[in-house]
N, C-alpha and C positions, 0 to 999 in steps of 0.2 A: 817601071821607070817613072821619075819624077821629072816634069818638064821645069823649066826655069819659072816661069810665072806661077806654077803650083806650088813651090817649094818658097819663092818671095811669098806668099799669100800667107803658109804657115809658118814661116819665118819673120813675119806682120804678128801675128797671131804670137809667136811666144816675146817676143821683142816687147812687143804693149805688155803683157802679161809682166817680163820682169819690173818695166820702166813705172806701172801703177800701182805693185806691191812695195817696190823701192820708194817710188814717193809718199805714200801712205805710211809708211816705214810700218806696217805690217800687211798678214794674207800669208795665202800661201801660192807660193809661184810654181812649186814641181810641180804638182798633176797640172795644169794646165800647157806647161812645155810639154811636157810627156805624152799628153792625148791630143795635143794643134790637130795633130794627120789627120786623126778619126772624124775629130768635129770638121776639120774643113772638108772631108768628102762629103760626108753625112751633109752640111749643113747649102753646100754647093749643087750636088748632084743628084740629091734624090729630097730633102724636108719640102713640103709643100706649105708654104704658108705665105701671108702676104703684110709684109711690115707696117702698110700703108691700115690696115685694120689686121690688127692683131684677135681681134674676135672674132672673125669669121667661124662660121661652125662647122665647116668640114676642114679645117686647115690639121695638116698634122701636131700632135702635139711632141715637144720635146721637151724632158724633164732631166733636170742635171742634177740624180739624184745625190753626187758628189758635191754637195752642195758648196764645200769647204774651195774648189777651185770657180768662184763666182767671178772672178774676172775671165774667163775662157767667156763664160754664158756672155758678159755685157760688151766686150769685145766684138763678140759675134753679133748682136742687136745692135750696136755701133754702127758694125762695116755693112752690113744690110740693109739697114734703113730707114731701123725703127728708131720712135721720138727720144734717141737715147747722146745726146751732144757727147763730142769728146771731151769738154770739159766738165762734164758729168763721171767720164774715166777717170777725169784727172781730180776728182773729189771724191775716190775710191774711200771707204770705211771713215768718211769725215760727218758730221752733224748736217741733218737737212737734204743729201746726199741723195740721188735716185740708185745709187750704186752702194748698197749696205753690204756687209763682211759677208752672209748668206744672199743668196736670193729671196727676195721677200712678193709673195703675189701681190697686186694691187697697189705695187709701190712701184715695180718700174715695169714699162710696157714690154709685151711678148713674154714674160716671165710665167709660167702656168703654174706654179706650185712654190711654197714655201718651205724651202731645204736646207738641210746643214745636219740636223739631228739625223745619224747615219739610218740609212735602210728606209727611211718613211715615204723618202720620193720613188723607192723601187716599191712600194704598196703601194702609193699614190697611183701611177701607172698602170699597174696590174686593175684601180679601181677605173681609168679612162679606157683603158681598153673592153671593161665589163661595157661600160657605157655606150659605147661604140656599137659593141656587138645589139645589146639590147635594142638600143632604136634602130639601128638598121634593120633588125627582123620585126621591129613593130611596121616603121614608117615606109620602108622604102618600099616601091614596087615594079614588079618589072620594067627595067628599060630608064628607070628613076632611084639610083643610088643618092639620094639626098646625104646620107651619111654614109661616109667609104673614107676611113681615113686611117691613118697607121699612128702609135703611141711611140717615139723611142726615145732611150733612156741614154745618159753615161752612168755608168755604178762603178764602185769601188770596191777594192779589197775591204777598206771597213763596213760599205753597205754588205757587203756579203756576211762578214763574220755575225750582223748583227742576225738577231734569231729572228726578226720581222721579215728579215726577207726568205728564210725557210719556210715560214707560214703560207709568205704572198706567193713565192715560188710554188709552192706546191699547188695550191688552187689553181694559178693561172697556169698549171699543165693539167690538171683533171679539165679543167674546162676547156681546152685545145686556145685560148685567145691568140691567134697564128698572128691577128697585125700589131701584134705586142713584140717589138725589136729592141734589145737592151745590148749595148757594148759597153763589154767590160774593160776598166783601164785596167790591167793587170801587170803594176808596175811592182808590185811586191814588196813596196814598205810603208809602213805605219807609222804611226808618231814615234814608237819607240826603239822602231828600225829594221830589221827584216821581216818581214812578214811568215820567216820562216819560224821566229821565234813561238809565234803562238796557231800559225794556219798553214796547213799542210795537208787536209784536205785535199782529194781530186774535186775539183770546182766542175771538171768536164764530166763524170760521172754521174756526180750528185745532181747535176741541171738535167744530164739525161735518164736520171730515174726519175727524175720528176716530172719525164714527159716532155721534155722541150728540145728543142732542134739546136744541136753547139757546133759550132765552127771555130778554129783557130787560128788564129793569121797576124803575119807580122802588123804591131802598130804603125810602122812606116814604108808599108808598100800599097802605095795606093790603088793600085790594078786590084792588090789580092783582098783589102777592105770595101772597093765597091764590088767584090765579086761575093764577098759574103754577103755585104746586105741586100743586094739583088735577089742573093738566091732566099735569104730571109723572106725577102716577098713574096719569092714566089711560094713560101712555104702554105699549104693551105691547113693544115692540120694540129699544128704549137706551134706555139711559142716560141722567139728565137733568143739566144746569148751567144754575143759572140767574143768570143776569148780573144783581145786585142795586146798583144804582148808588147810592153812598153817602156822606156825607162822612166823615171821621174827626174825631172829640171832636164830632159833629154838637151844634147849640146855644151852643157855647162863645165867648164873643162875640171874644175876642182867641186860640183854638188853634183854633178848627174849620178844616180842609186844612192846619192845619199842621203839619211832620213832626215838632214838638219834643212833639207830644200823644202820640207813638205809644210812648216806653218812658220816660215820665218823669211824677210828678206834674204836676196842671195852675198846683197853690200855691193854699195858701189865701183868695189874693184874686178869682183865677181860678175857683175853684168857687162861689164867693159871687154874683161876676158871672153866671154858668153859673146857676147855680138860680133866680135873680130873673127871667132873661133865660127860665127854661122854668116859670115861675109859681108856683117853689118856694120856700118859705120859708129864706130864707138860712140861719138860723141852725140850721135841724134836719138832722141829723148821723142817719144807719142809719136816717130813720124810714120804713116804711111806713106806710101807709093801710090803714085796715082793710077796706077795701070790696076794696082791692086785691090783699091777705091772702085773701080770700073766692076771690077770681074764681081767683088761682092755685091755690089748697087743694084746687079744683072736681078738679082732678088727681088727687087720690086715690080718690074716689069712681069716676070715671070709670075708673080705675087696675083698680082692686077689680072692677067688674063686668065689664071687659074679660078680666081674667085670669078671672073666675068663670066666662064663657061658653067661655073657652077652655079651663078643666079637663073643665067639664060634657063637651064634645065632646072630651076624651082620655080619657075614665072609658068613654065610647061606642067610643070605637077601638080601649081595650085589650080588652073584650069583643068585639068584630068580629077584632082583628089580635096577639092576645095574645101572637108570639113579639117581632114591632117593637116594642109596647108596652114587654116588658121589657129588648129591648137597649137602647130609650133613656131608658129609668127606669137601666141602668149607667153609659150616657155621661152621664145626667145628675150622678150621683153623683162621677164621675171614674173610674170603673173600666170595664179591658178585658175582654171577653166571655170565659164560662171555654171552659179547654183550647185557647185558643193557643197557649201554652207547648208543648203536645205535637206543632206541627207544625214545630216547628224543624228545621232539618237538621240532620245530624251528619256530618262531616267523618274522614277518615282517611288517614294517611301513605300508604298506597298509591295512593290516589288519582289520585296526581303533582302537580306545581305546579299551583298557582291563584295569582292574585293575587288582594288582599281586597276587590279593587269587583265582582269576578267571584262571590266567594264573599255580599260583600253584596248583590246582585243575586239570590242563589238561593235565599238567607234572604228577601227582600221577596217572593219568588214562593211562596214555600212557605206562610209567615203569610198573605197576602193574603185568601184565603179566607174565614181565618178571622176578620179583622179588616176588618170591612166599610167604616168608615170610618177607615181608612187612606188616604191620599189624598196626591198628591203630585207633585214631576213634575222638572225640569231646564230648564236655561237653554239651550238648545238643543241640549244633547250627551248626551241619555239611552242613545245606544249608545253613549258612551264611560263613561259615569258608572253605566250597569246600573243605574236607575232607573224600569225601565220594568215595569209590572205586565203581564203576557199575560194575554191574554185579556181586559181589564176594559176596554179602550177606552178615546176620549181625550176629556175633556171639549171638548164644545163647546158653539156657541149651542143647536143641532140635537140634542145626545146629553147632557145634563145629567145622567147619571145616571154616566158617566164618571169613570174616576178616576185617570187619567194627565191632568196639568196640561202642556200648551206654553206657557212663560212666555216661550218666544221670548229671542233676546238681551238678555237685561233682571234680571241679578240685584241691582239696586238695586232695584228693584221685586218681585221675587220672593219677599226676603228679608222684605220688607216686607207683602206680603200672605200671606205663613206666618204671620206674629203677626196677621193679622185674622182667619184661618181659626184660627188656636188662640183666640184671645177669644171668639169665636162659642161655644165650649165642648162642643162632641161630637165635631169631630173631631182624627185625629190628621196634625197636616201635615206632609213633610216637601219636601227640595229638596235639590236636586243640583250643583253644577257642578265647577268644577276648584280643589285651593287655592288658587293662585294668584289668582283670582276675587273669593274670600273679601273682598278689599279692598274691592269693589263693595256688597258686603254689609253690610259691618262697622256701619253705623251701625244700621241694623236688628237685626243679631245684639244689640250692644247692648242696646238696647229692648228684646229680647225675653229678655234676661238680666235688665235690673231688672224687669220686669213679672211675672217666673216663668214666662215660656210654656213648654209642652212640646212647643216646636220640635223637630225634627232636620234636621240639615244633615247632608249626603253628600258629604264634600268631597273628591274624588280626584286623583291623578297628584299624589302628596303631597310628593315631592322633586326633586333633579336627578337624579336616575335615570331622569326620561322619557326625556332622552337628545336627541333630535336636535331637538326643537322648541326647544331652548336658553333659555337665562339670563331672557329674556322670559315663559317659562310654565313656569318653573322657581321654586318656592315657596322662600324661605330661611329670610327673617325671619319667615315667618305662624304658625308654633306659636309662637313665643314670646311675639306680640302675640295672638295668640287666645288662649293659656291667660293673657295680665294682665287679660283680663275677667272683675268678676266675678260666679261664676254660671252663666257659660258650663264647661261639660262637655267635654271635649277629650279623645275617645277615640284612638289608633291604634294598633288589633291589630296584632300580628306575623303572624299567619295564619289561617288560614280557621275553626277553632275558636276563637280569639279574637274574629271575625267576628258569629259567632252571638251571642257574651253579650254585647257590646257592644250588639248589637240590642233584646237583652233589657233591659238595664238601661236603654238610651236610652226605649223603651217604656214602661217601669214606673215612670218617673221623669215626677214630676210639678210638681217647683216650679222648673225650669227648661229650659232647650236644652241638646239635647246635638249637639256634632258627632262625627262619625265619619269620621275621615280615613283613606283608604285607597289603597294601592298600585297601579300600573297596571301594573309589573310583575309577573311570575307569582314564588312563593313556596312554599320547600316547607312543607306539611303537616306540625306538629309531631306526632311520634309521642306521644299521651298517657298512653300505659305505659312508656314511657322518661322523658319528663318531665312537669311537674306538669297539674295540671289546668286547663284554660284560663278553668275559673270563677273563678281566683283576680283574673281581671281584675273582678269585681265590688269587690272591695278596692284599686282603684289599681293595685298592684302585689305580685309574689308572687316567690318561690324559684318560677326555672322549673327550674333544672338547682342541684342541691347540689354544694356541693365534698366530694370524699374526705376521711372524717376529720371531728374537729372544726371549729372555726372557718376558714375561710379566711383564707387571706395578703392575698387580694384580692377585691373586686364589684367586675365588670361589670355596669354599668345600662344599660338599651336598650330603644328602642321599633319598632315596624313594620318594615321589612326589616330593620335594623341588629341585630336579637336573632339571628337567621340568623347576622351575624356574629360577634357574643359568643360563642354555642355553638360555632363552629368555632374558636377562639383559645382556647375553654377545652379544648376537649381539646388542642389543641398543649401549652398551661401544662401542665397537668394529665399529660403523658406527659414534660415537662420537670424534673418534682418541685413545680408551682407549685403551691398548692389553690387553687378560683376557684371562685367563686357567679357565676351570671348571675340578674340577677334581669329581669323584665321590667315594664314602668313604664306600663300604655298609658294611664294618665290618673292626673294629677299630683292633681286637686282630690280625689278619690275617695281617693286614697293620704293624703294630707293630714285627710280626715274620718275617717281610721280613730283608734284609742286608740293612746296613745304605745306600748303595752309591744307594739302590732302591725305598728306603726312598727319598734322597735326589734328584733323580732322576722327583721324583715326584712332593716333595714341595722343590726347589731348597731355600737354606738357605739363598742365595741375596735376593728373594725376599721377603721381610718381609711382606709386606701387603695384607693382606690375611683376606677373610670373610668367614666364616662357615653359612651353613643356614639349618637347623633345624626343623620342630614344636613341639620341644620337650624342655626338659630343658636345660637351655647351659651348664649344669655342663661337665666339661672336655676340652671341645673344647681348651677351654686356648692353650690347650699342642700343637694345630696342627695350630691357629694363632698367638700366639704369641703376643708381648706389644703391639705394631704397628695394629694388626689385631682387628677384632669385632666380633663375635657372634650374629645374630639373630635367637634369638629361642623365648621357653614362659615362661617368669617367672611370668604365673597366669594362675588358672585354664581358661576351655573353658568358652564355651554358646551355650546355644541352639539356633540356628540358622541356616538357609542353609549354604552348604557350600560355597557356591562365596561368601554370604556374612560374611560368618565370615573371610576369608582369606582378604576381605577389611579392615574389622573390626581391626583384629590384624595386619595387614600390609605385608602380606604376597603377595603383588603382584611383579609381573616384575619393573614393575616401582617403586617402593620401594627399590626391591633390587639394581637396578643400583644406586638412589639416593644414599643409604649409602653407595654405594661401591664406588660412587664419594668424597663423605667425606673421606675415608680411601685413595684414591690415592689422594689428594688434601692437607692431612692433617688436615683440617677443616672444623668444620658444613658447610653443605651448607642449605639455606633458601632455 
């Protein structure tokens, strides 16, 4: 049974829902009539959070993975009490706007996640709920749950069909995450219109072979939706979905199941019918009901005392456990524990060859220590990718205090639950696989570039210098479409002291992702009393090696193995009469935020002749040689082959590169 003021409340809920899509004169209005019931019990009777501080750290999270129905979300942060004005409603999908088409993080308050691309925000989830579990078996101690708090989702039919959320599902039932609670709006049509045309799937099967806890229950009987999510809670074992059966634009006497409600106004005559038909005054436009006002408001108080009992018992913790208290009084803040910086490694030309997944593998083992919540793991190739922490173990259902991730073959998933583990906000996540891979990724890395996460990606075997696994896992085009994102950070040291700052600044860096691409071949060890210092990789790019004399005739520009071969073709030039700077470039965006006069400093504007060298696609370079200059890179896939010989193959040797760099100082082909 529905009492009168429960059914005004979600009868508030879809009435705004049409009157903000109508005046925007776009959105989409059915999923948010169709699922009012679910979000108003959810959001009334059981979400713990508190509007007055939307950050608090044990507040539950709620993630609408459905991102496409974003007026339900701001409706809700409205009626409750967060800094979200009604006339902020009524500026639905307009310029300037705290209320944009998706939800967007960090744009409008209480909002945890940045949704709309189907399926990301049901991996997002699955990554808050990792997070959860993990510090609560680090931090908390008897009698002191600092962190206890539940993840829940809405999802869709289209999050379901996408295959990220197969991945993310599956994980989060091998690993039992029990306070991971998703209801499903299971209204059964799509953009294109029944959901039968293309998904017909048992949804309730497939969740329970994946380990998870399914319940089915009308969308609009409220008794039987808080009696699933109840018992959701009390699940101690997996993961819940609960199969919410719905209609879309529910009410609407001429759109409800039909798919023209789902991304299109209903029209003004259509909402008029709609409001009569749910006993609302036709002609009233945004109004609430003050009783209604009242019952959602309830939220802040509730809010208040929630967080108030929960500081009460951290002010008891930090006297009982005063060193945890203050590392996560730093995570809270956004700052890493002091004196990691002092456990970096240092690298040296004697050494011998390393290559730099070898060298960042011995960086992650050296910090780890120190930085407790570091956390992380690979798509199933953490011995090829040196991703793997010793000694710290691997997260499981069983070992929750683990901090080696198996993400299993799944880096559309992976990608994607590294941004729910960085929103969660203490820790620091990072992920592993091959570049090539990276494509698997990519829409996540996205998201986690407009949201500002401080992702790290470990993306290795960065060229066709793998050599015999050939042109299929051989990277070409991926730097150049991974540095057009932007925001996204796109390291590749030239060597194992390059290695370590890259680490460094990936770490210290906080308003976005940084990737770290790295070599699988072995590489020599830059001597750093011969040439410059590898911190200049904190600057984008630096003078690794000066030319004799003043100015140079020519730069060479180069990144990861490819500065190996600038320094060999400079001293050929250089014992020839040519002067030559090598400069080295491991990340374009860093180079790019430095001042012009350090810019210029570097690639001085006389000198126009300039070669880039690359094994990757030349797209971009233009910008940094200019008409005068060249580009060697690859514009065709690899082969399989060894690597010395395909680097003959494609012309990647010293002696190549001095030859074209003599045509560029000469002005003309040379035979």
């Amino acid at each position: 049974m529905t009492d009168n003021l429960d059914q005004l409340c979600i009868n508030t809920l879809r009435t705004l829902a049409m009157d903000t899509v109508e005046k925007a004169a776009s959105g989409h209005p059915g999923m948010p009539m169709g699922a009012a019931d679910v979000a108003y019990v959810l959001w009334t009777r059981f979400l713990d959070h508190n509007p007055t501080d939307p950050a608090w750290p044990n507040r539950d999270r709620f993630v609408l993975s459905a991102g496409h129905g974003s007026v339900l979300l701001y409706t809700l942060l409205h009626l409750t009490g967060y800094e979200l004005p009604l006339d902020e409603i009524k500026s639905f999908r307009q310029l300037g706007s705290r209320t944009p088409g998706h939800p967007e993080y960090g744009h409008t308050p209480g909002v945890e996640t940045t949704t709309g691309p189907l399926g990301q925000g049901f991996a997002n989830g699955v990554g808050m709920a990792i997070a959860e579990r993990f510090l609560a078996a680090t931090f908390n101690r008897p009698a002191y749950p600092i962190f206890d708090h539940h993840t829940y989702a809405i999802v869709s039919d289209g999050d379901l069909m996408e295959g990220i959320s197969h991945e993310a599902a599956a994980l989060a039932g091998h690993l039992g995450l029990n306070k991971l609670v998703y209801l499903y709006d299971d209204n059964q049509i799509s953009i294109e219109g029944s959901t039968d045309l293309t998904f017909t799937e048992n949804v309730a099967d497939r969740f329970r072979s994946c380990h998870w806890h399914v319940q089915e229950v009308d969308g609009y009987d409220l008794e039987a939706i808080e009696g699933a999510i109840r018992a959701a809670k009390e699940e101690l074992e997996r993961p819940s979905l609960l199969i919410c059966h719905t209609h879309i634009a529910y009410g609407s006497p001429n759109k409800q199941d039909d798919a023209a409600s789902h991304g299109a106004p209903l029209g003004a005559q259509e909402v008029a019918k709609t409001k009569e038909a749910l006993g609302w005054p036709r002609d009233a436009e945004f109004w609430i009901p003050e009783e209604v006002q009242a019952l959602f408001r309830q939220a802040v108080e509730r809010g208040r005392q929630a967080q108030g009992a929960w500081q009460d018992l951290l002010e008891r913790y930090t006297e009982a456990y005063p060193d945890e208290a203050a590392l996560l009084e730093r995570l809270w803040r956004g700052e890493l524990p002091d004196g990691w910086r002092d456990r970096l490694p240092a690298f040296h030309s004697d050494d011998g060859l390393l290559a730099t997944r070898r060298a960042s593998g011995a960086v992650l083992n050296a910090i780890a220590d120190s930085l407790p919540t570091l956390v992380g793991g690979s798509a199933d190739l953490a011995p090829s990718t040196k991703t793997w922490l010793d000694g710290y173990g691997d997260f499981q259902r069983e070992r929750p205090t683990g901090r080696n991730l198996h993400f299993g073959v799944r880096e559309h998933a992976m990608g994607a639950i590294l941004n729910g583990m960085a929103l969660h906000g203490e820790l620091r996540p990072y992920g592993g696989t091959f570049l090539i891979f990276s494509d698997y990724m990519r829409p996540a890395v996205r998201l986690a570039a407009m949201m500002g996460l401080p992702v790290i990606y470990v993306w290795t075997h960065d060229s066709v210098w793998i050599g015999e696994d050939g042109p299929t896992h051989q990277p070409v085009e991926h730097l150049a479409g991974l540095r057009a994102i932007p925001n996204l950070q796109v390291i590749r040291p030239a060597d194992a002291g390059e290695t370590v700052v890259a680490w460094r600044v990936a770490l210290e860096r906080r308003d976005g992702p940084t990737a770290i691409v790295l070599s699988r071949q072995s590489l020599p060890i830059l001597d750093r009393g011969v040439y410059a210092s590898a911190a200049g990789l904190e600057r984008g790019a630096y003078v690794l090696s000066e030319a004799p004399g003043g100015l140079p005739d020519l730069i060479l520009i180069a990144t990861g193995s490819e500065v190996h071969l600038a320094l060999e073709a400079q001293a050929t030039l250089v014992d020839q009469g040519v002067p030559v700077r090598v400069v080295s470039m491991p990340c374009w965006k860093r180079f790019e935020a430095q001042s012009k006069s350090y810019r210029d400093q570097v690639l001085p504007p006389p000198v126009n002749k300039r070669m880039a060298i690359e094994a990757a696609a030349p797209l971009g370079w233009e910008r940094y040689v200019g008409q005068q200059g060249a580009v060697m890179g690859m514009d065709r896939f690899g082969a399989s082959a060894p690597t010395r010989d395909l680097m003959h193959h494609f012309g990647f040797t010293a002696e190549e590169v001095a030859r074209r760099a003599l045509e560029i100082v000469e002005g003309a082909p040379r035979e």
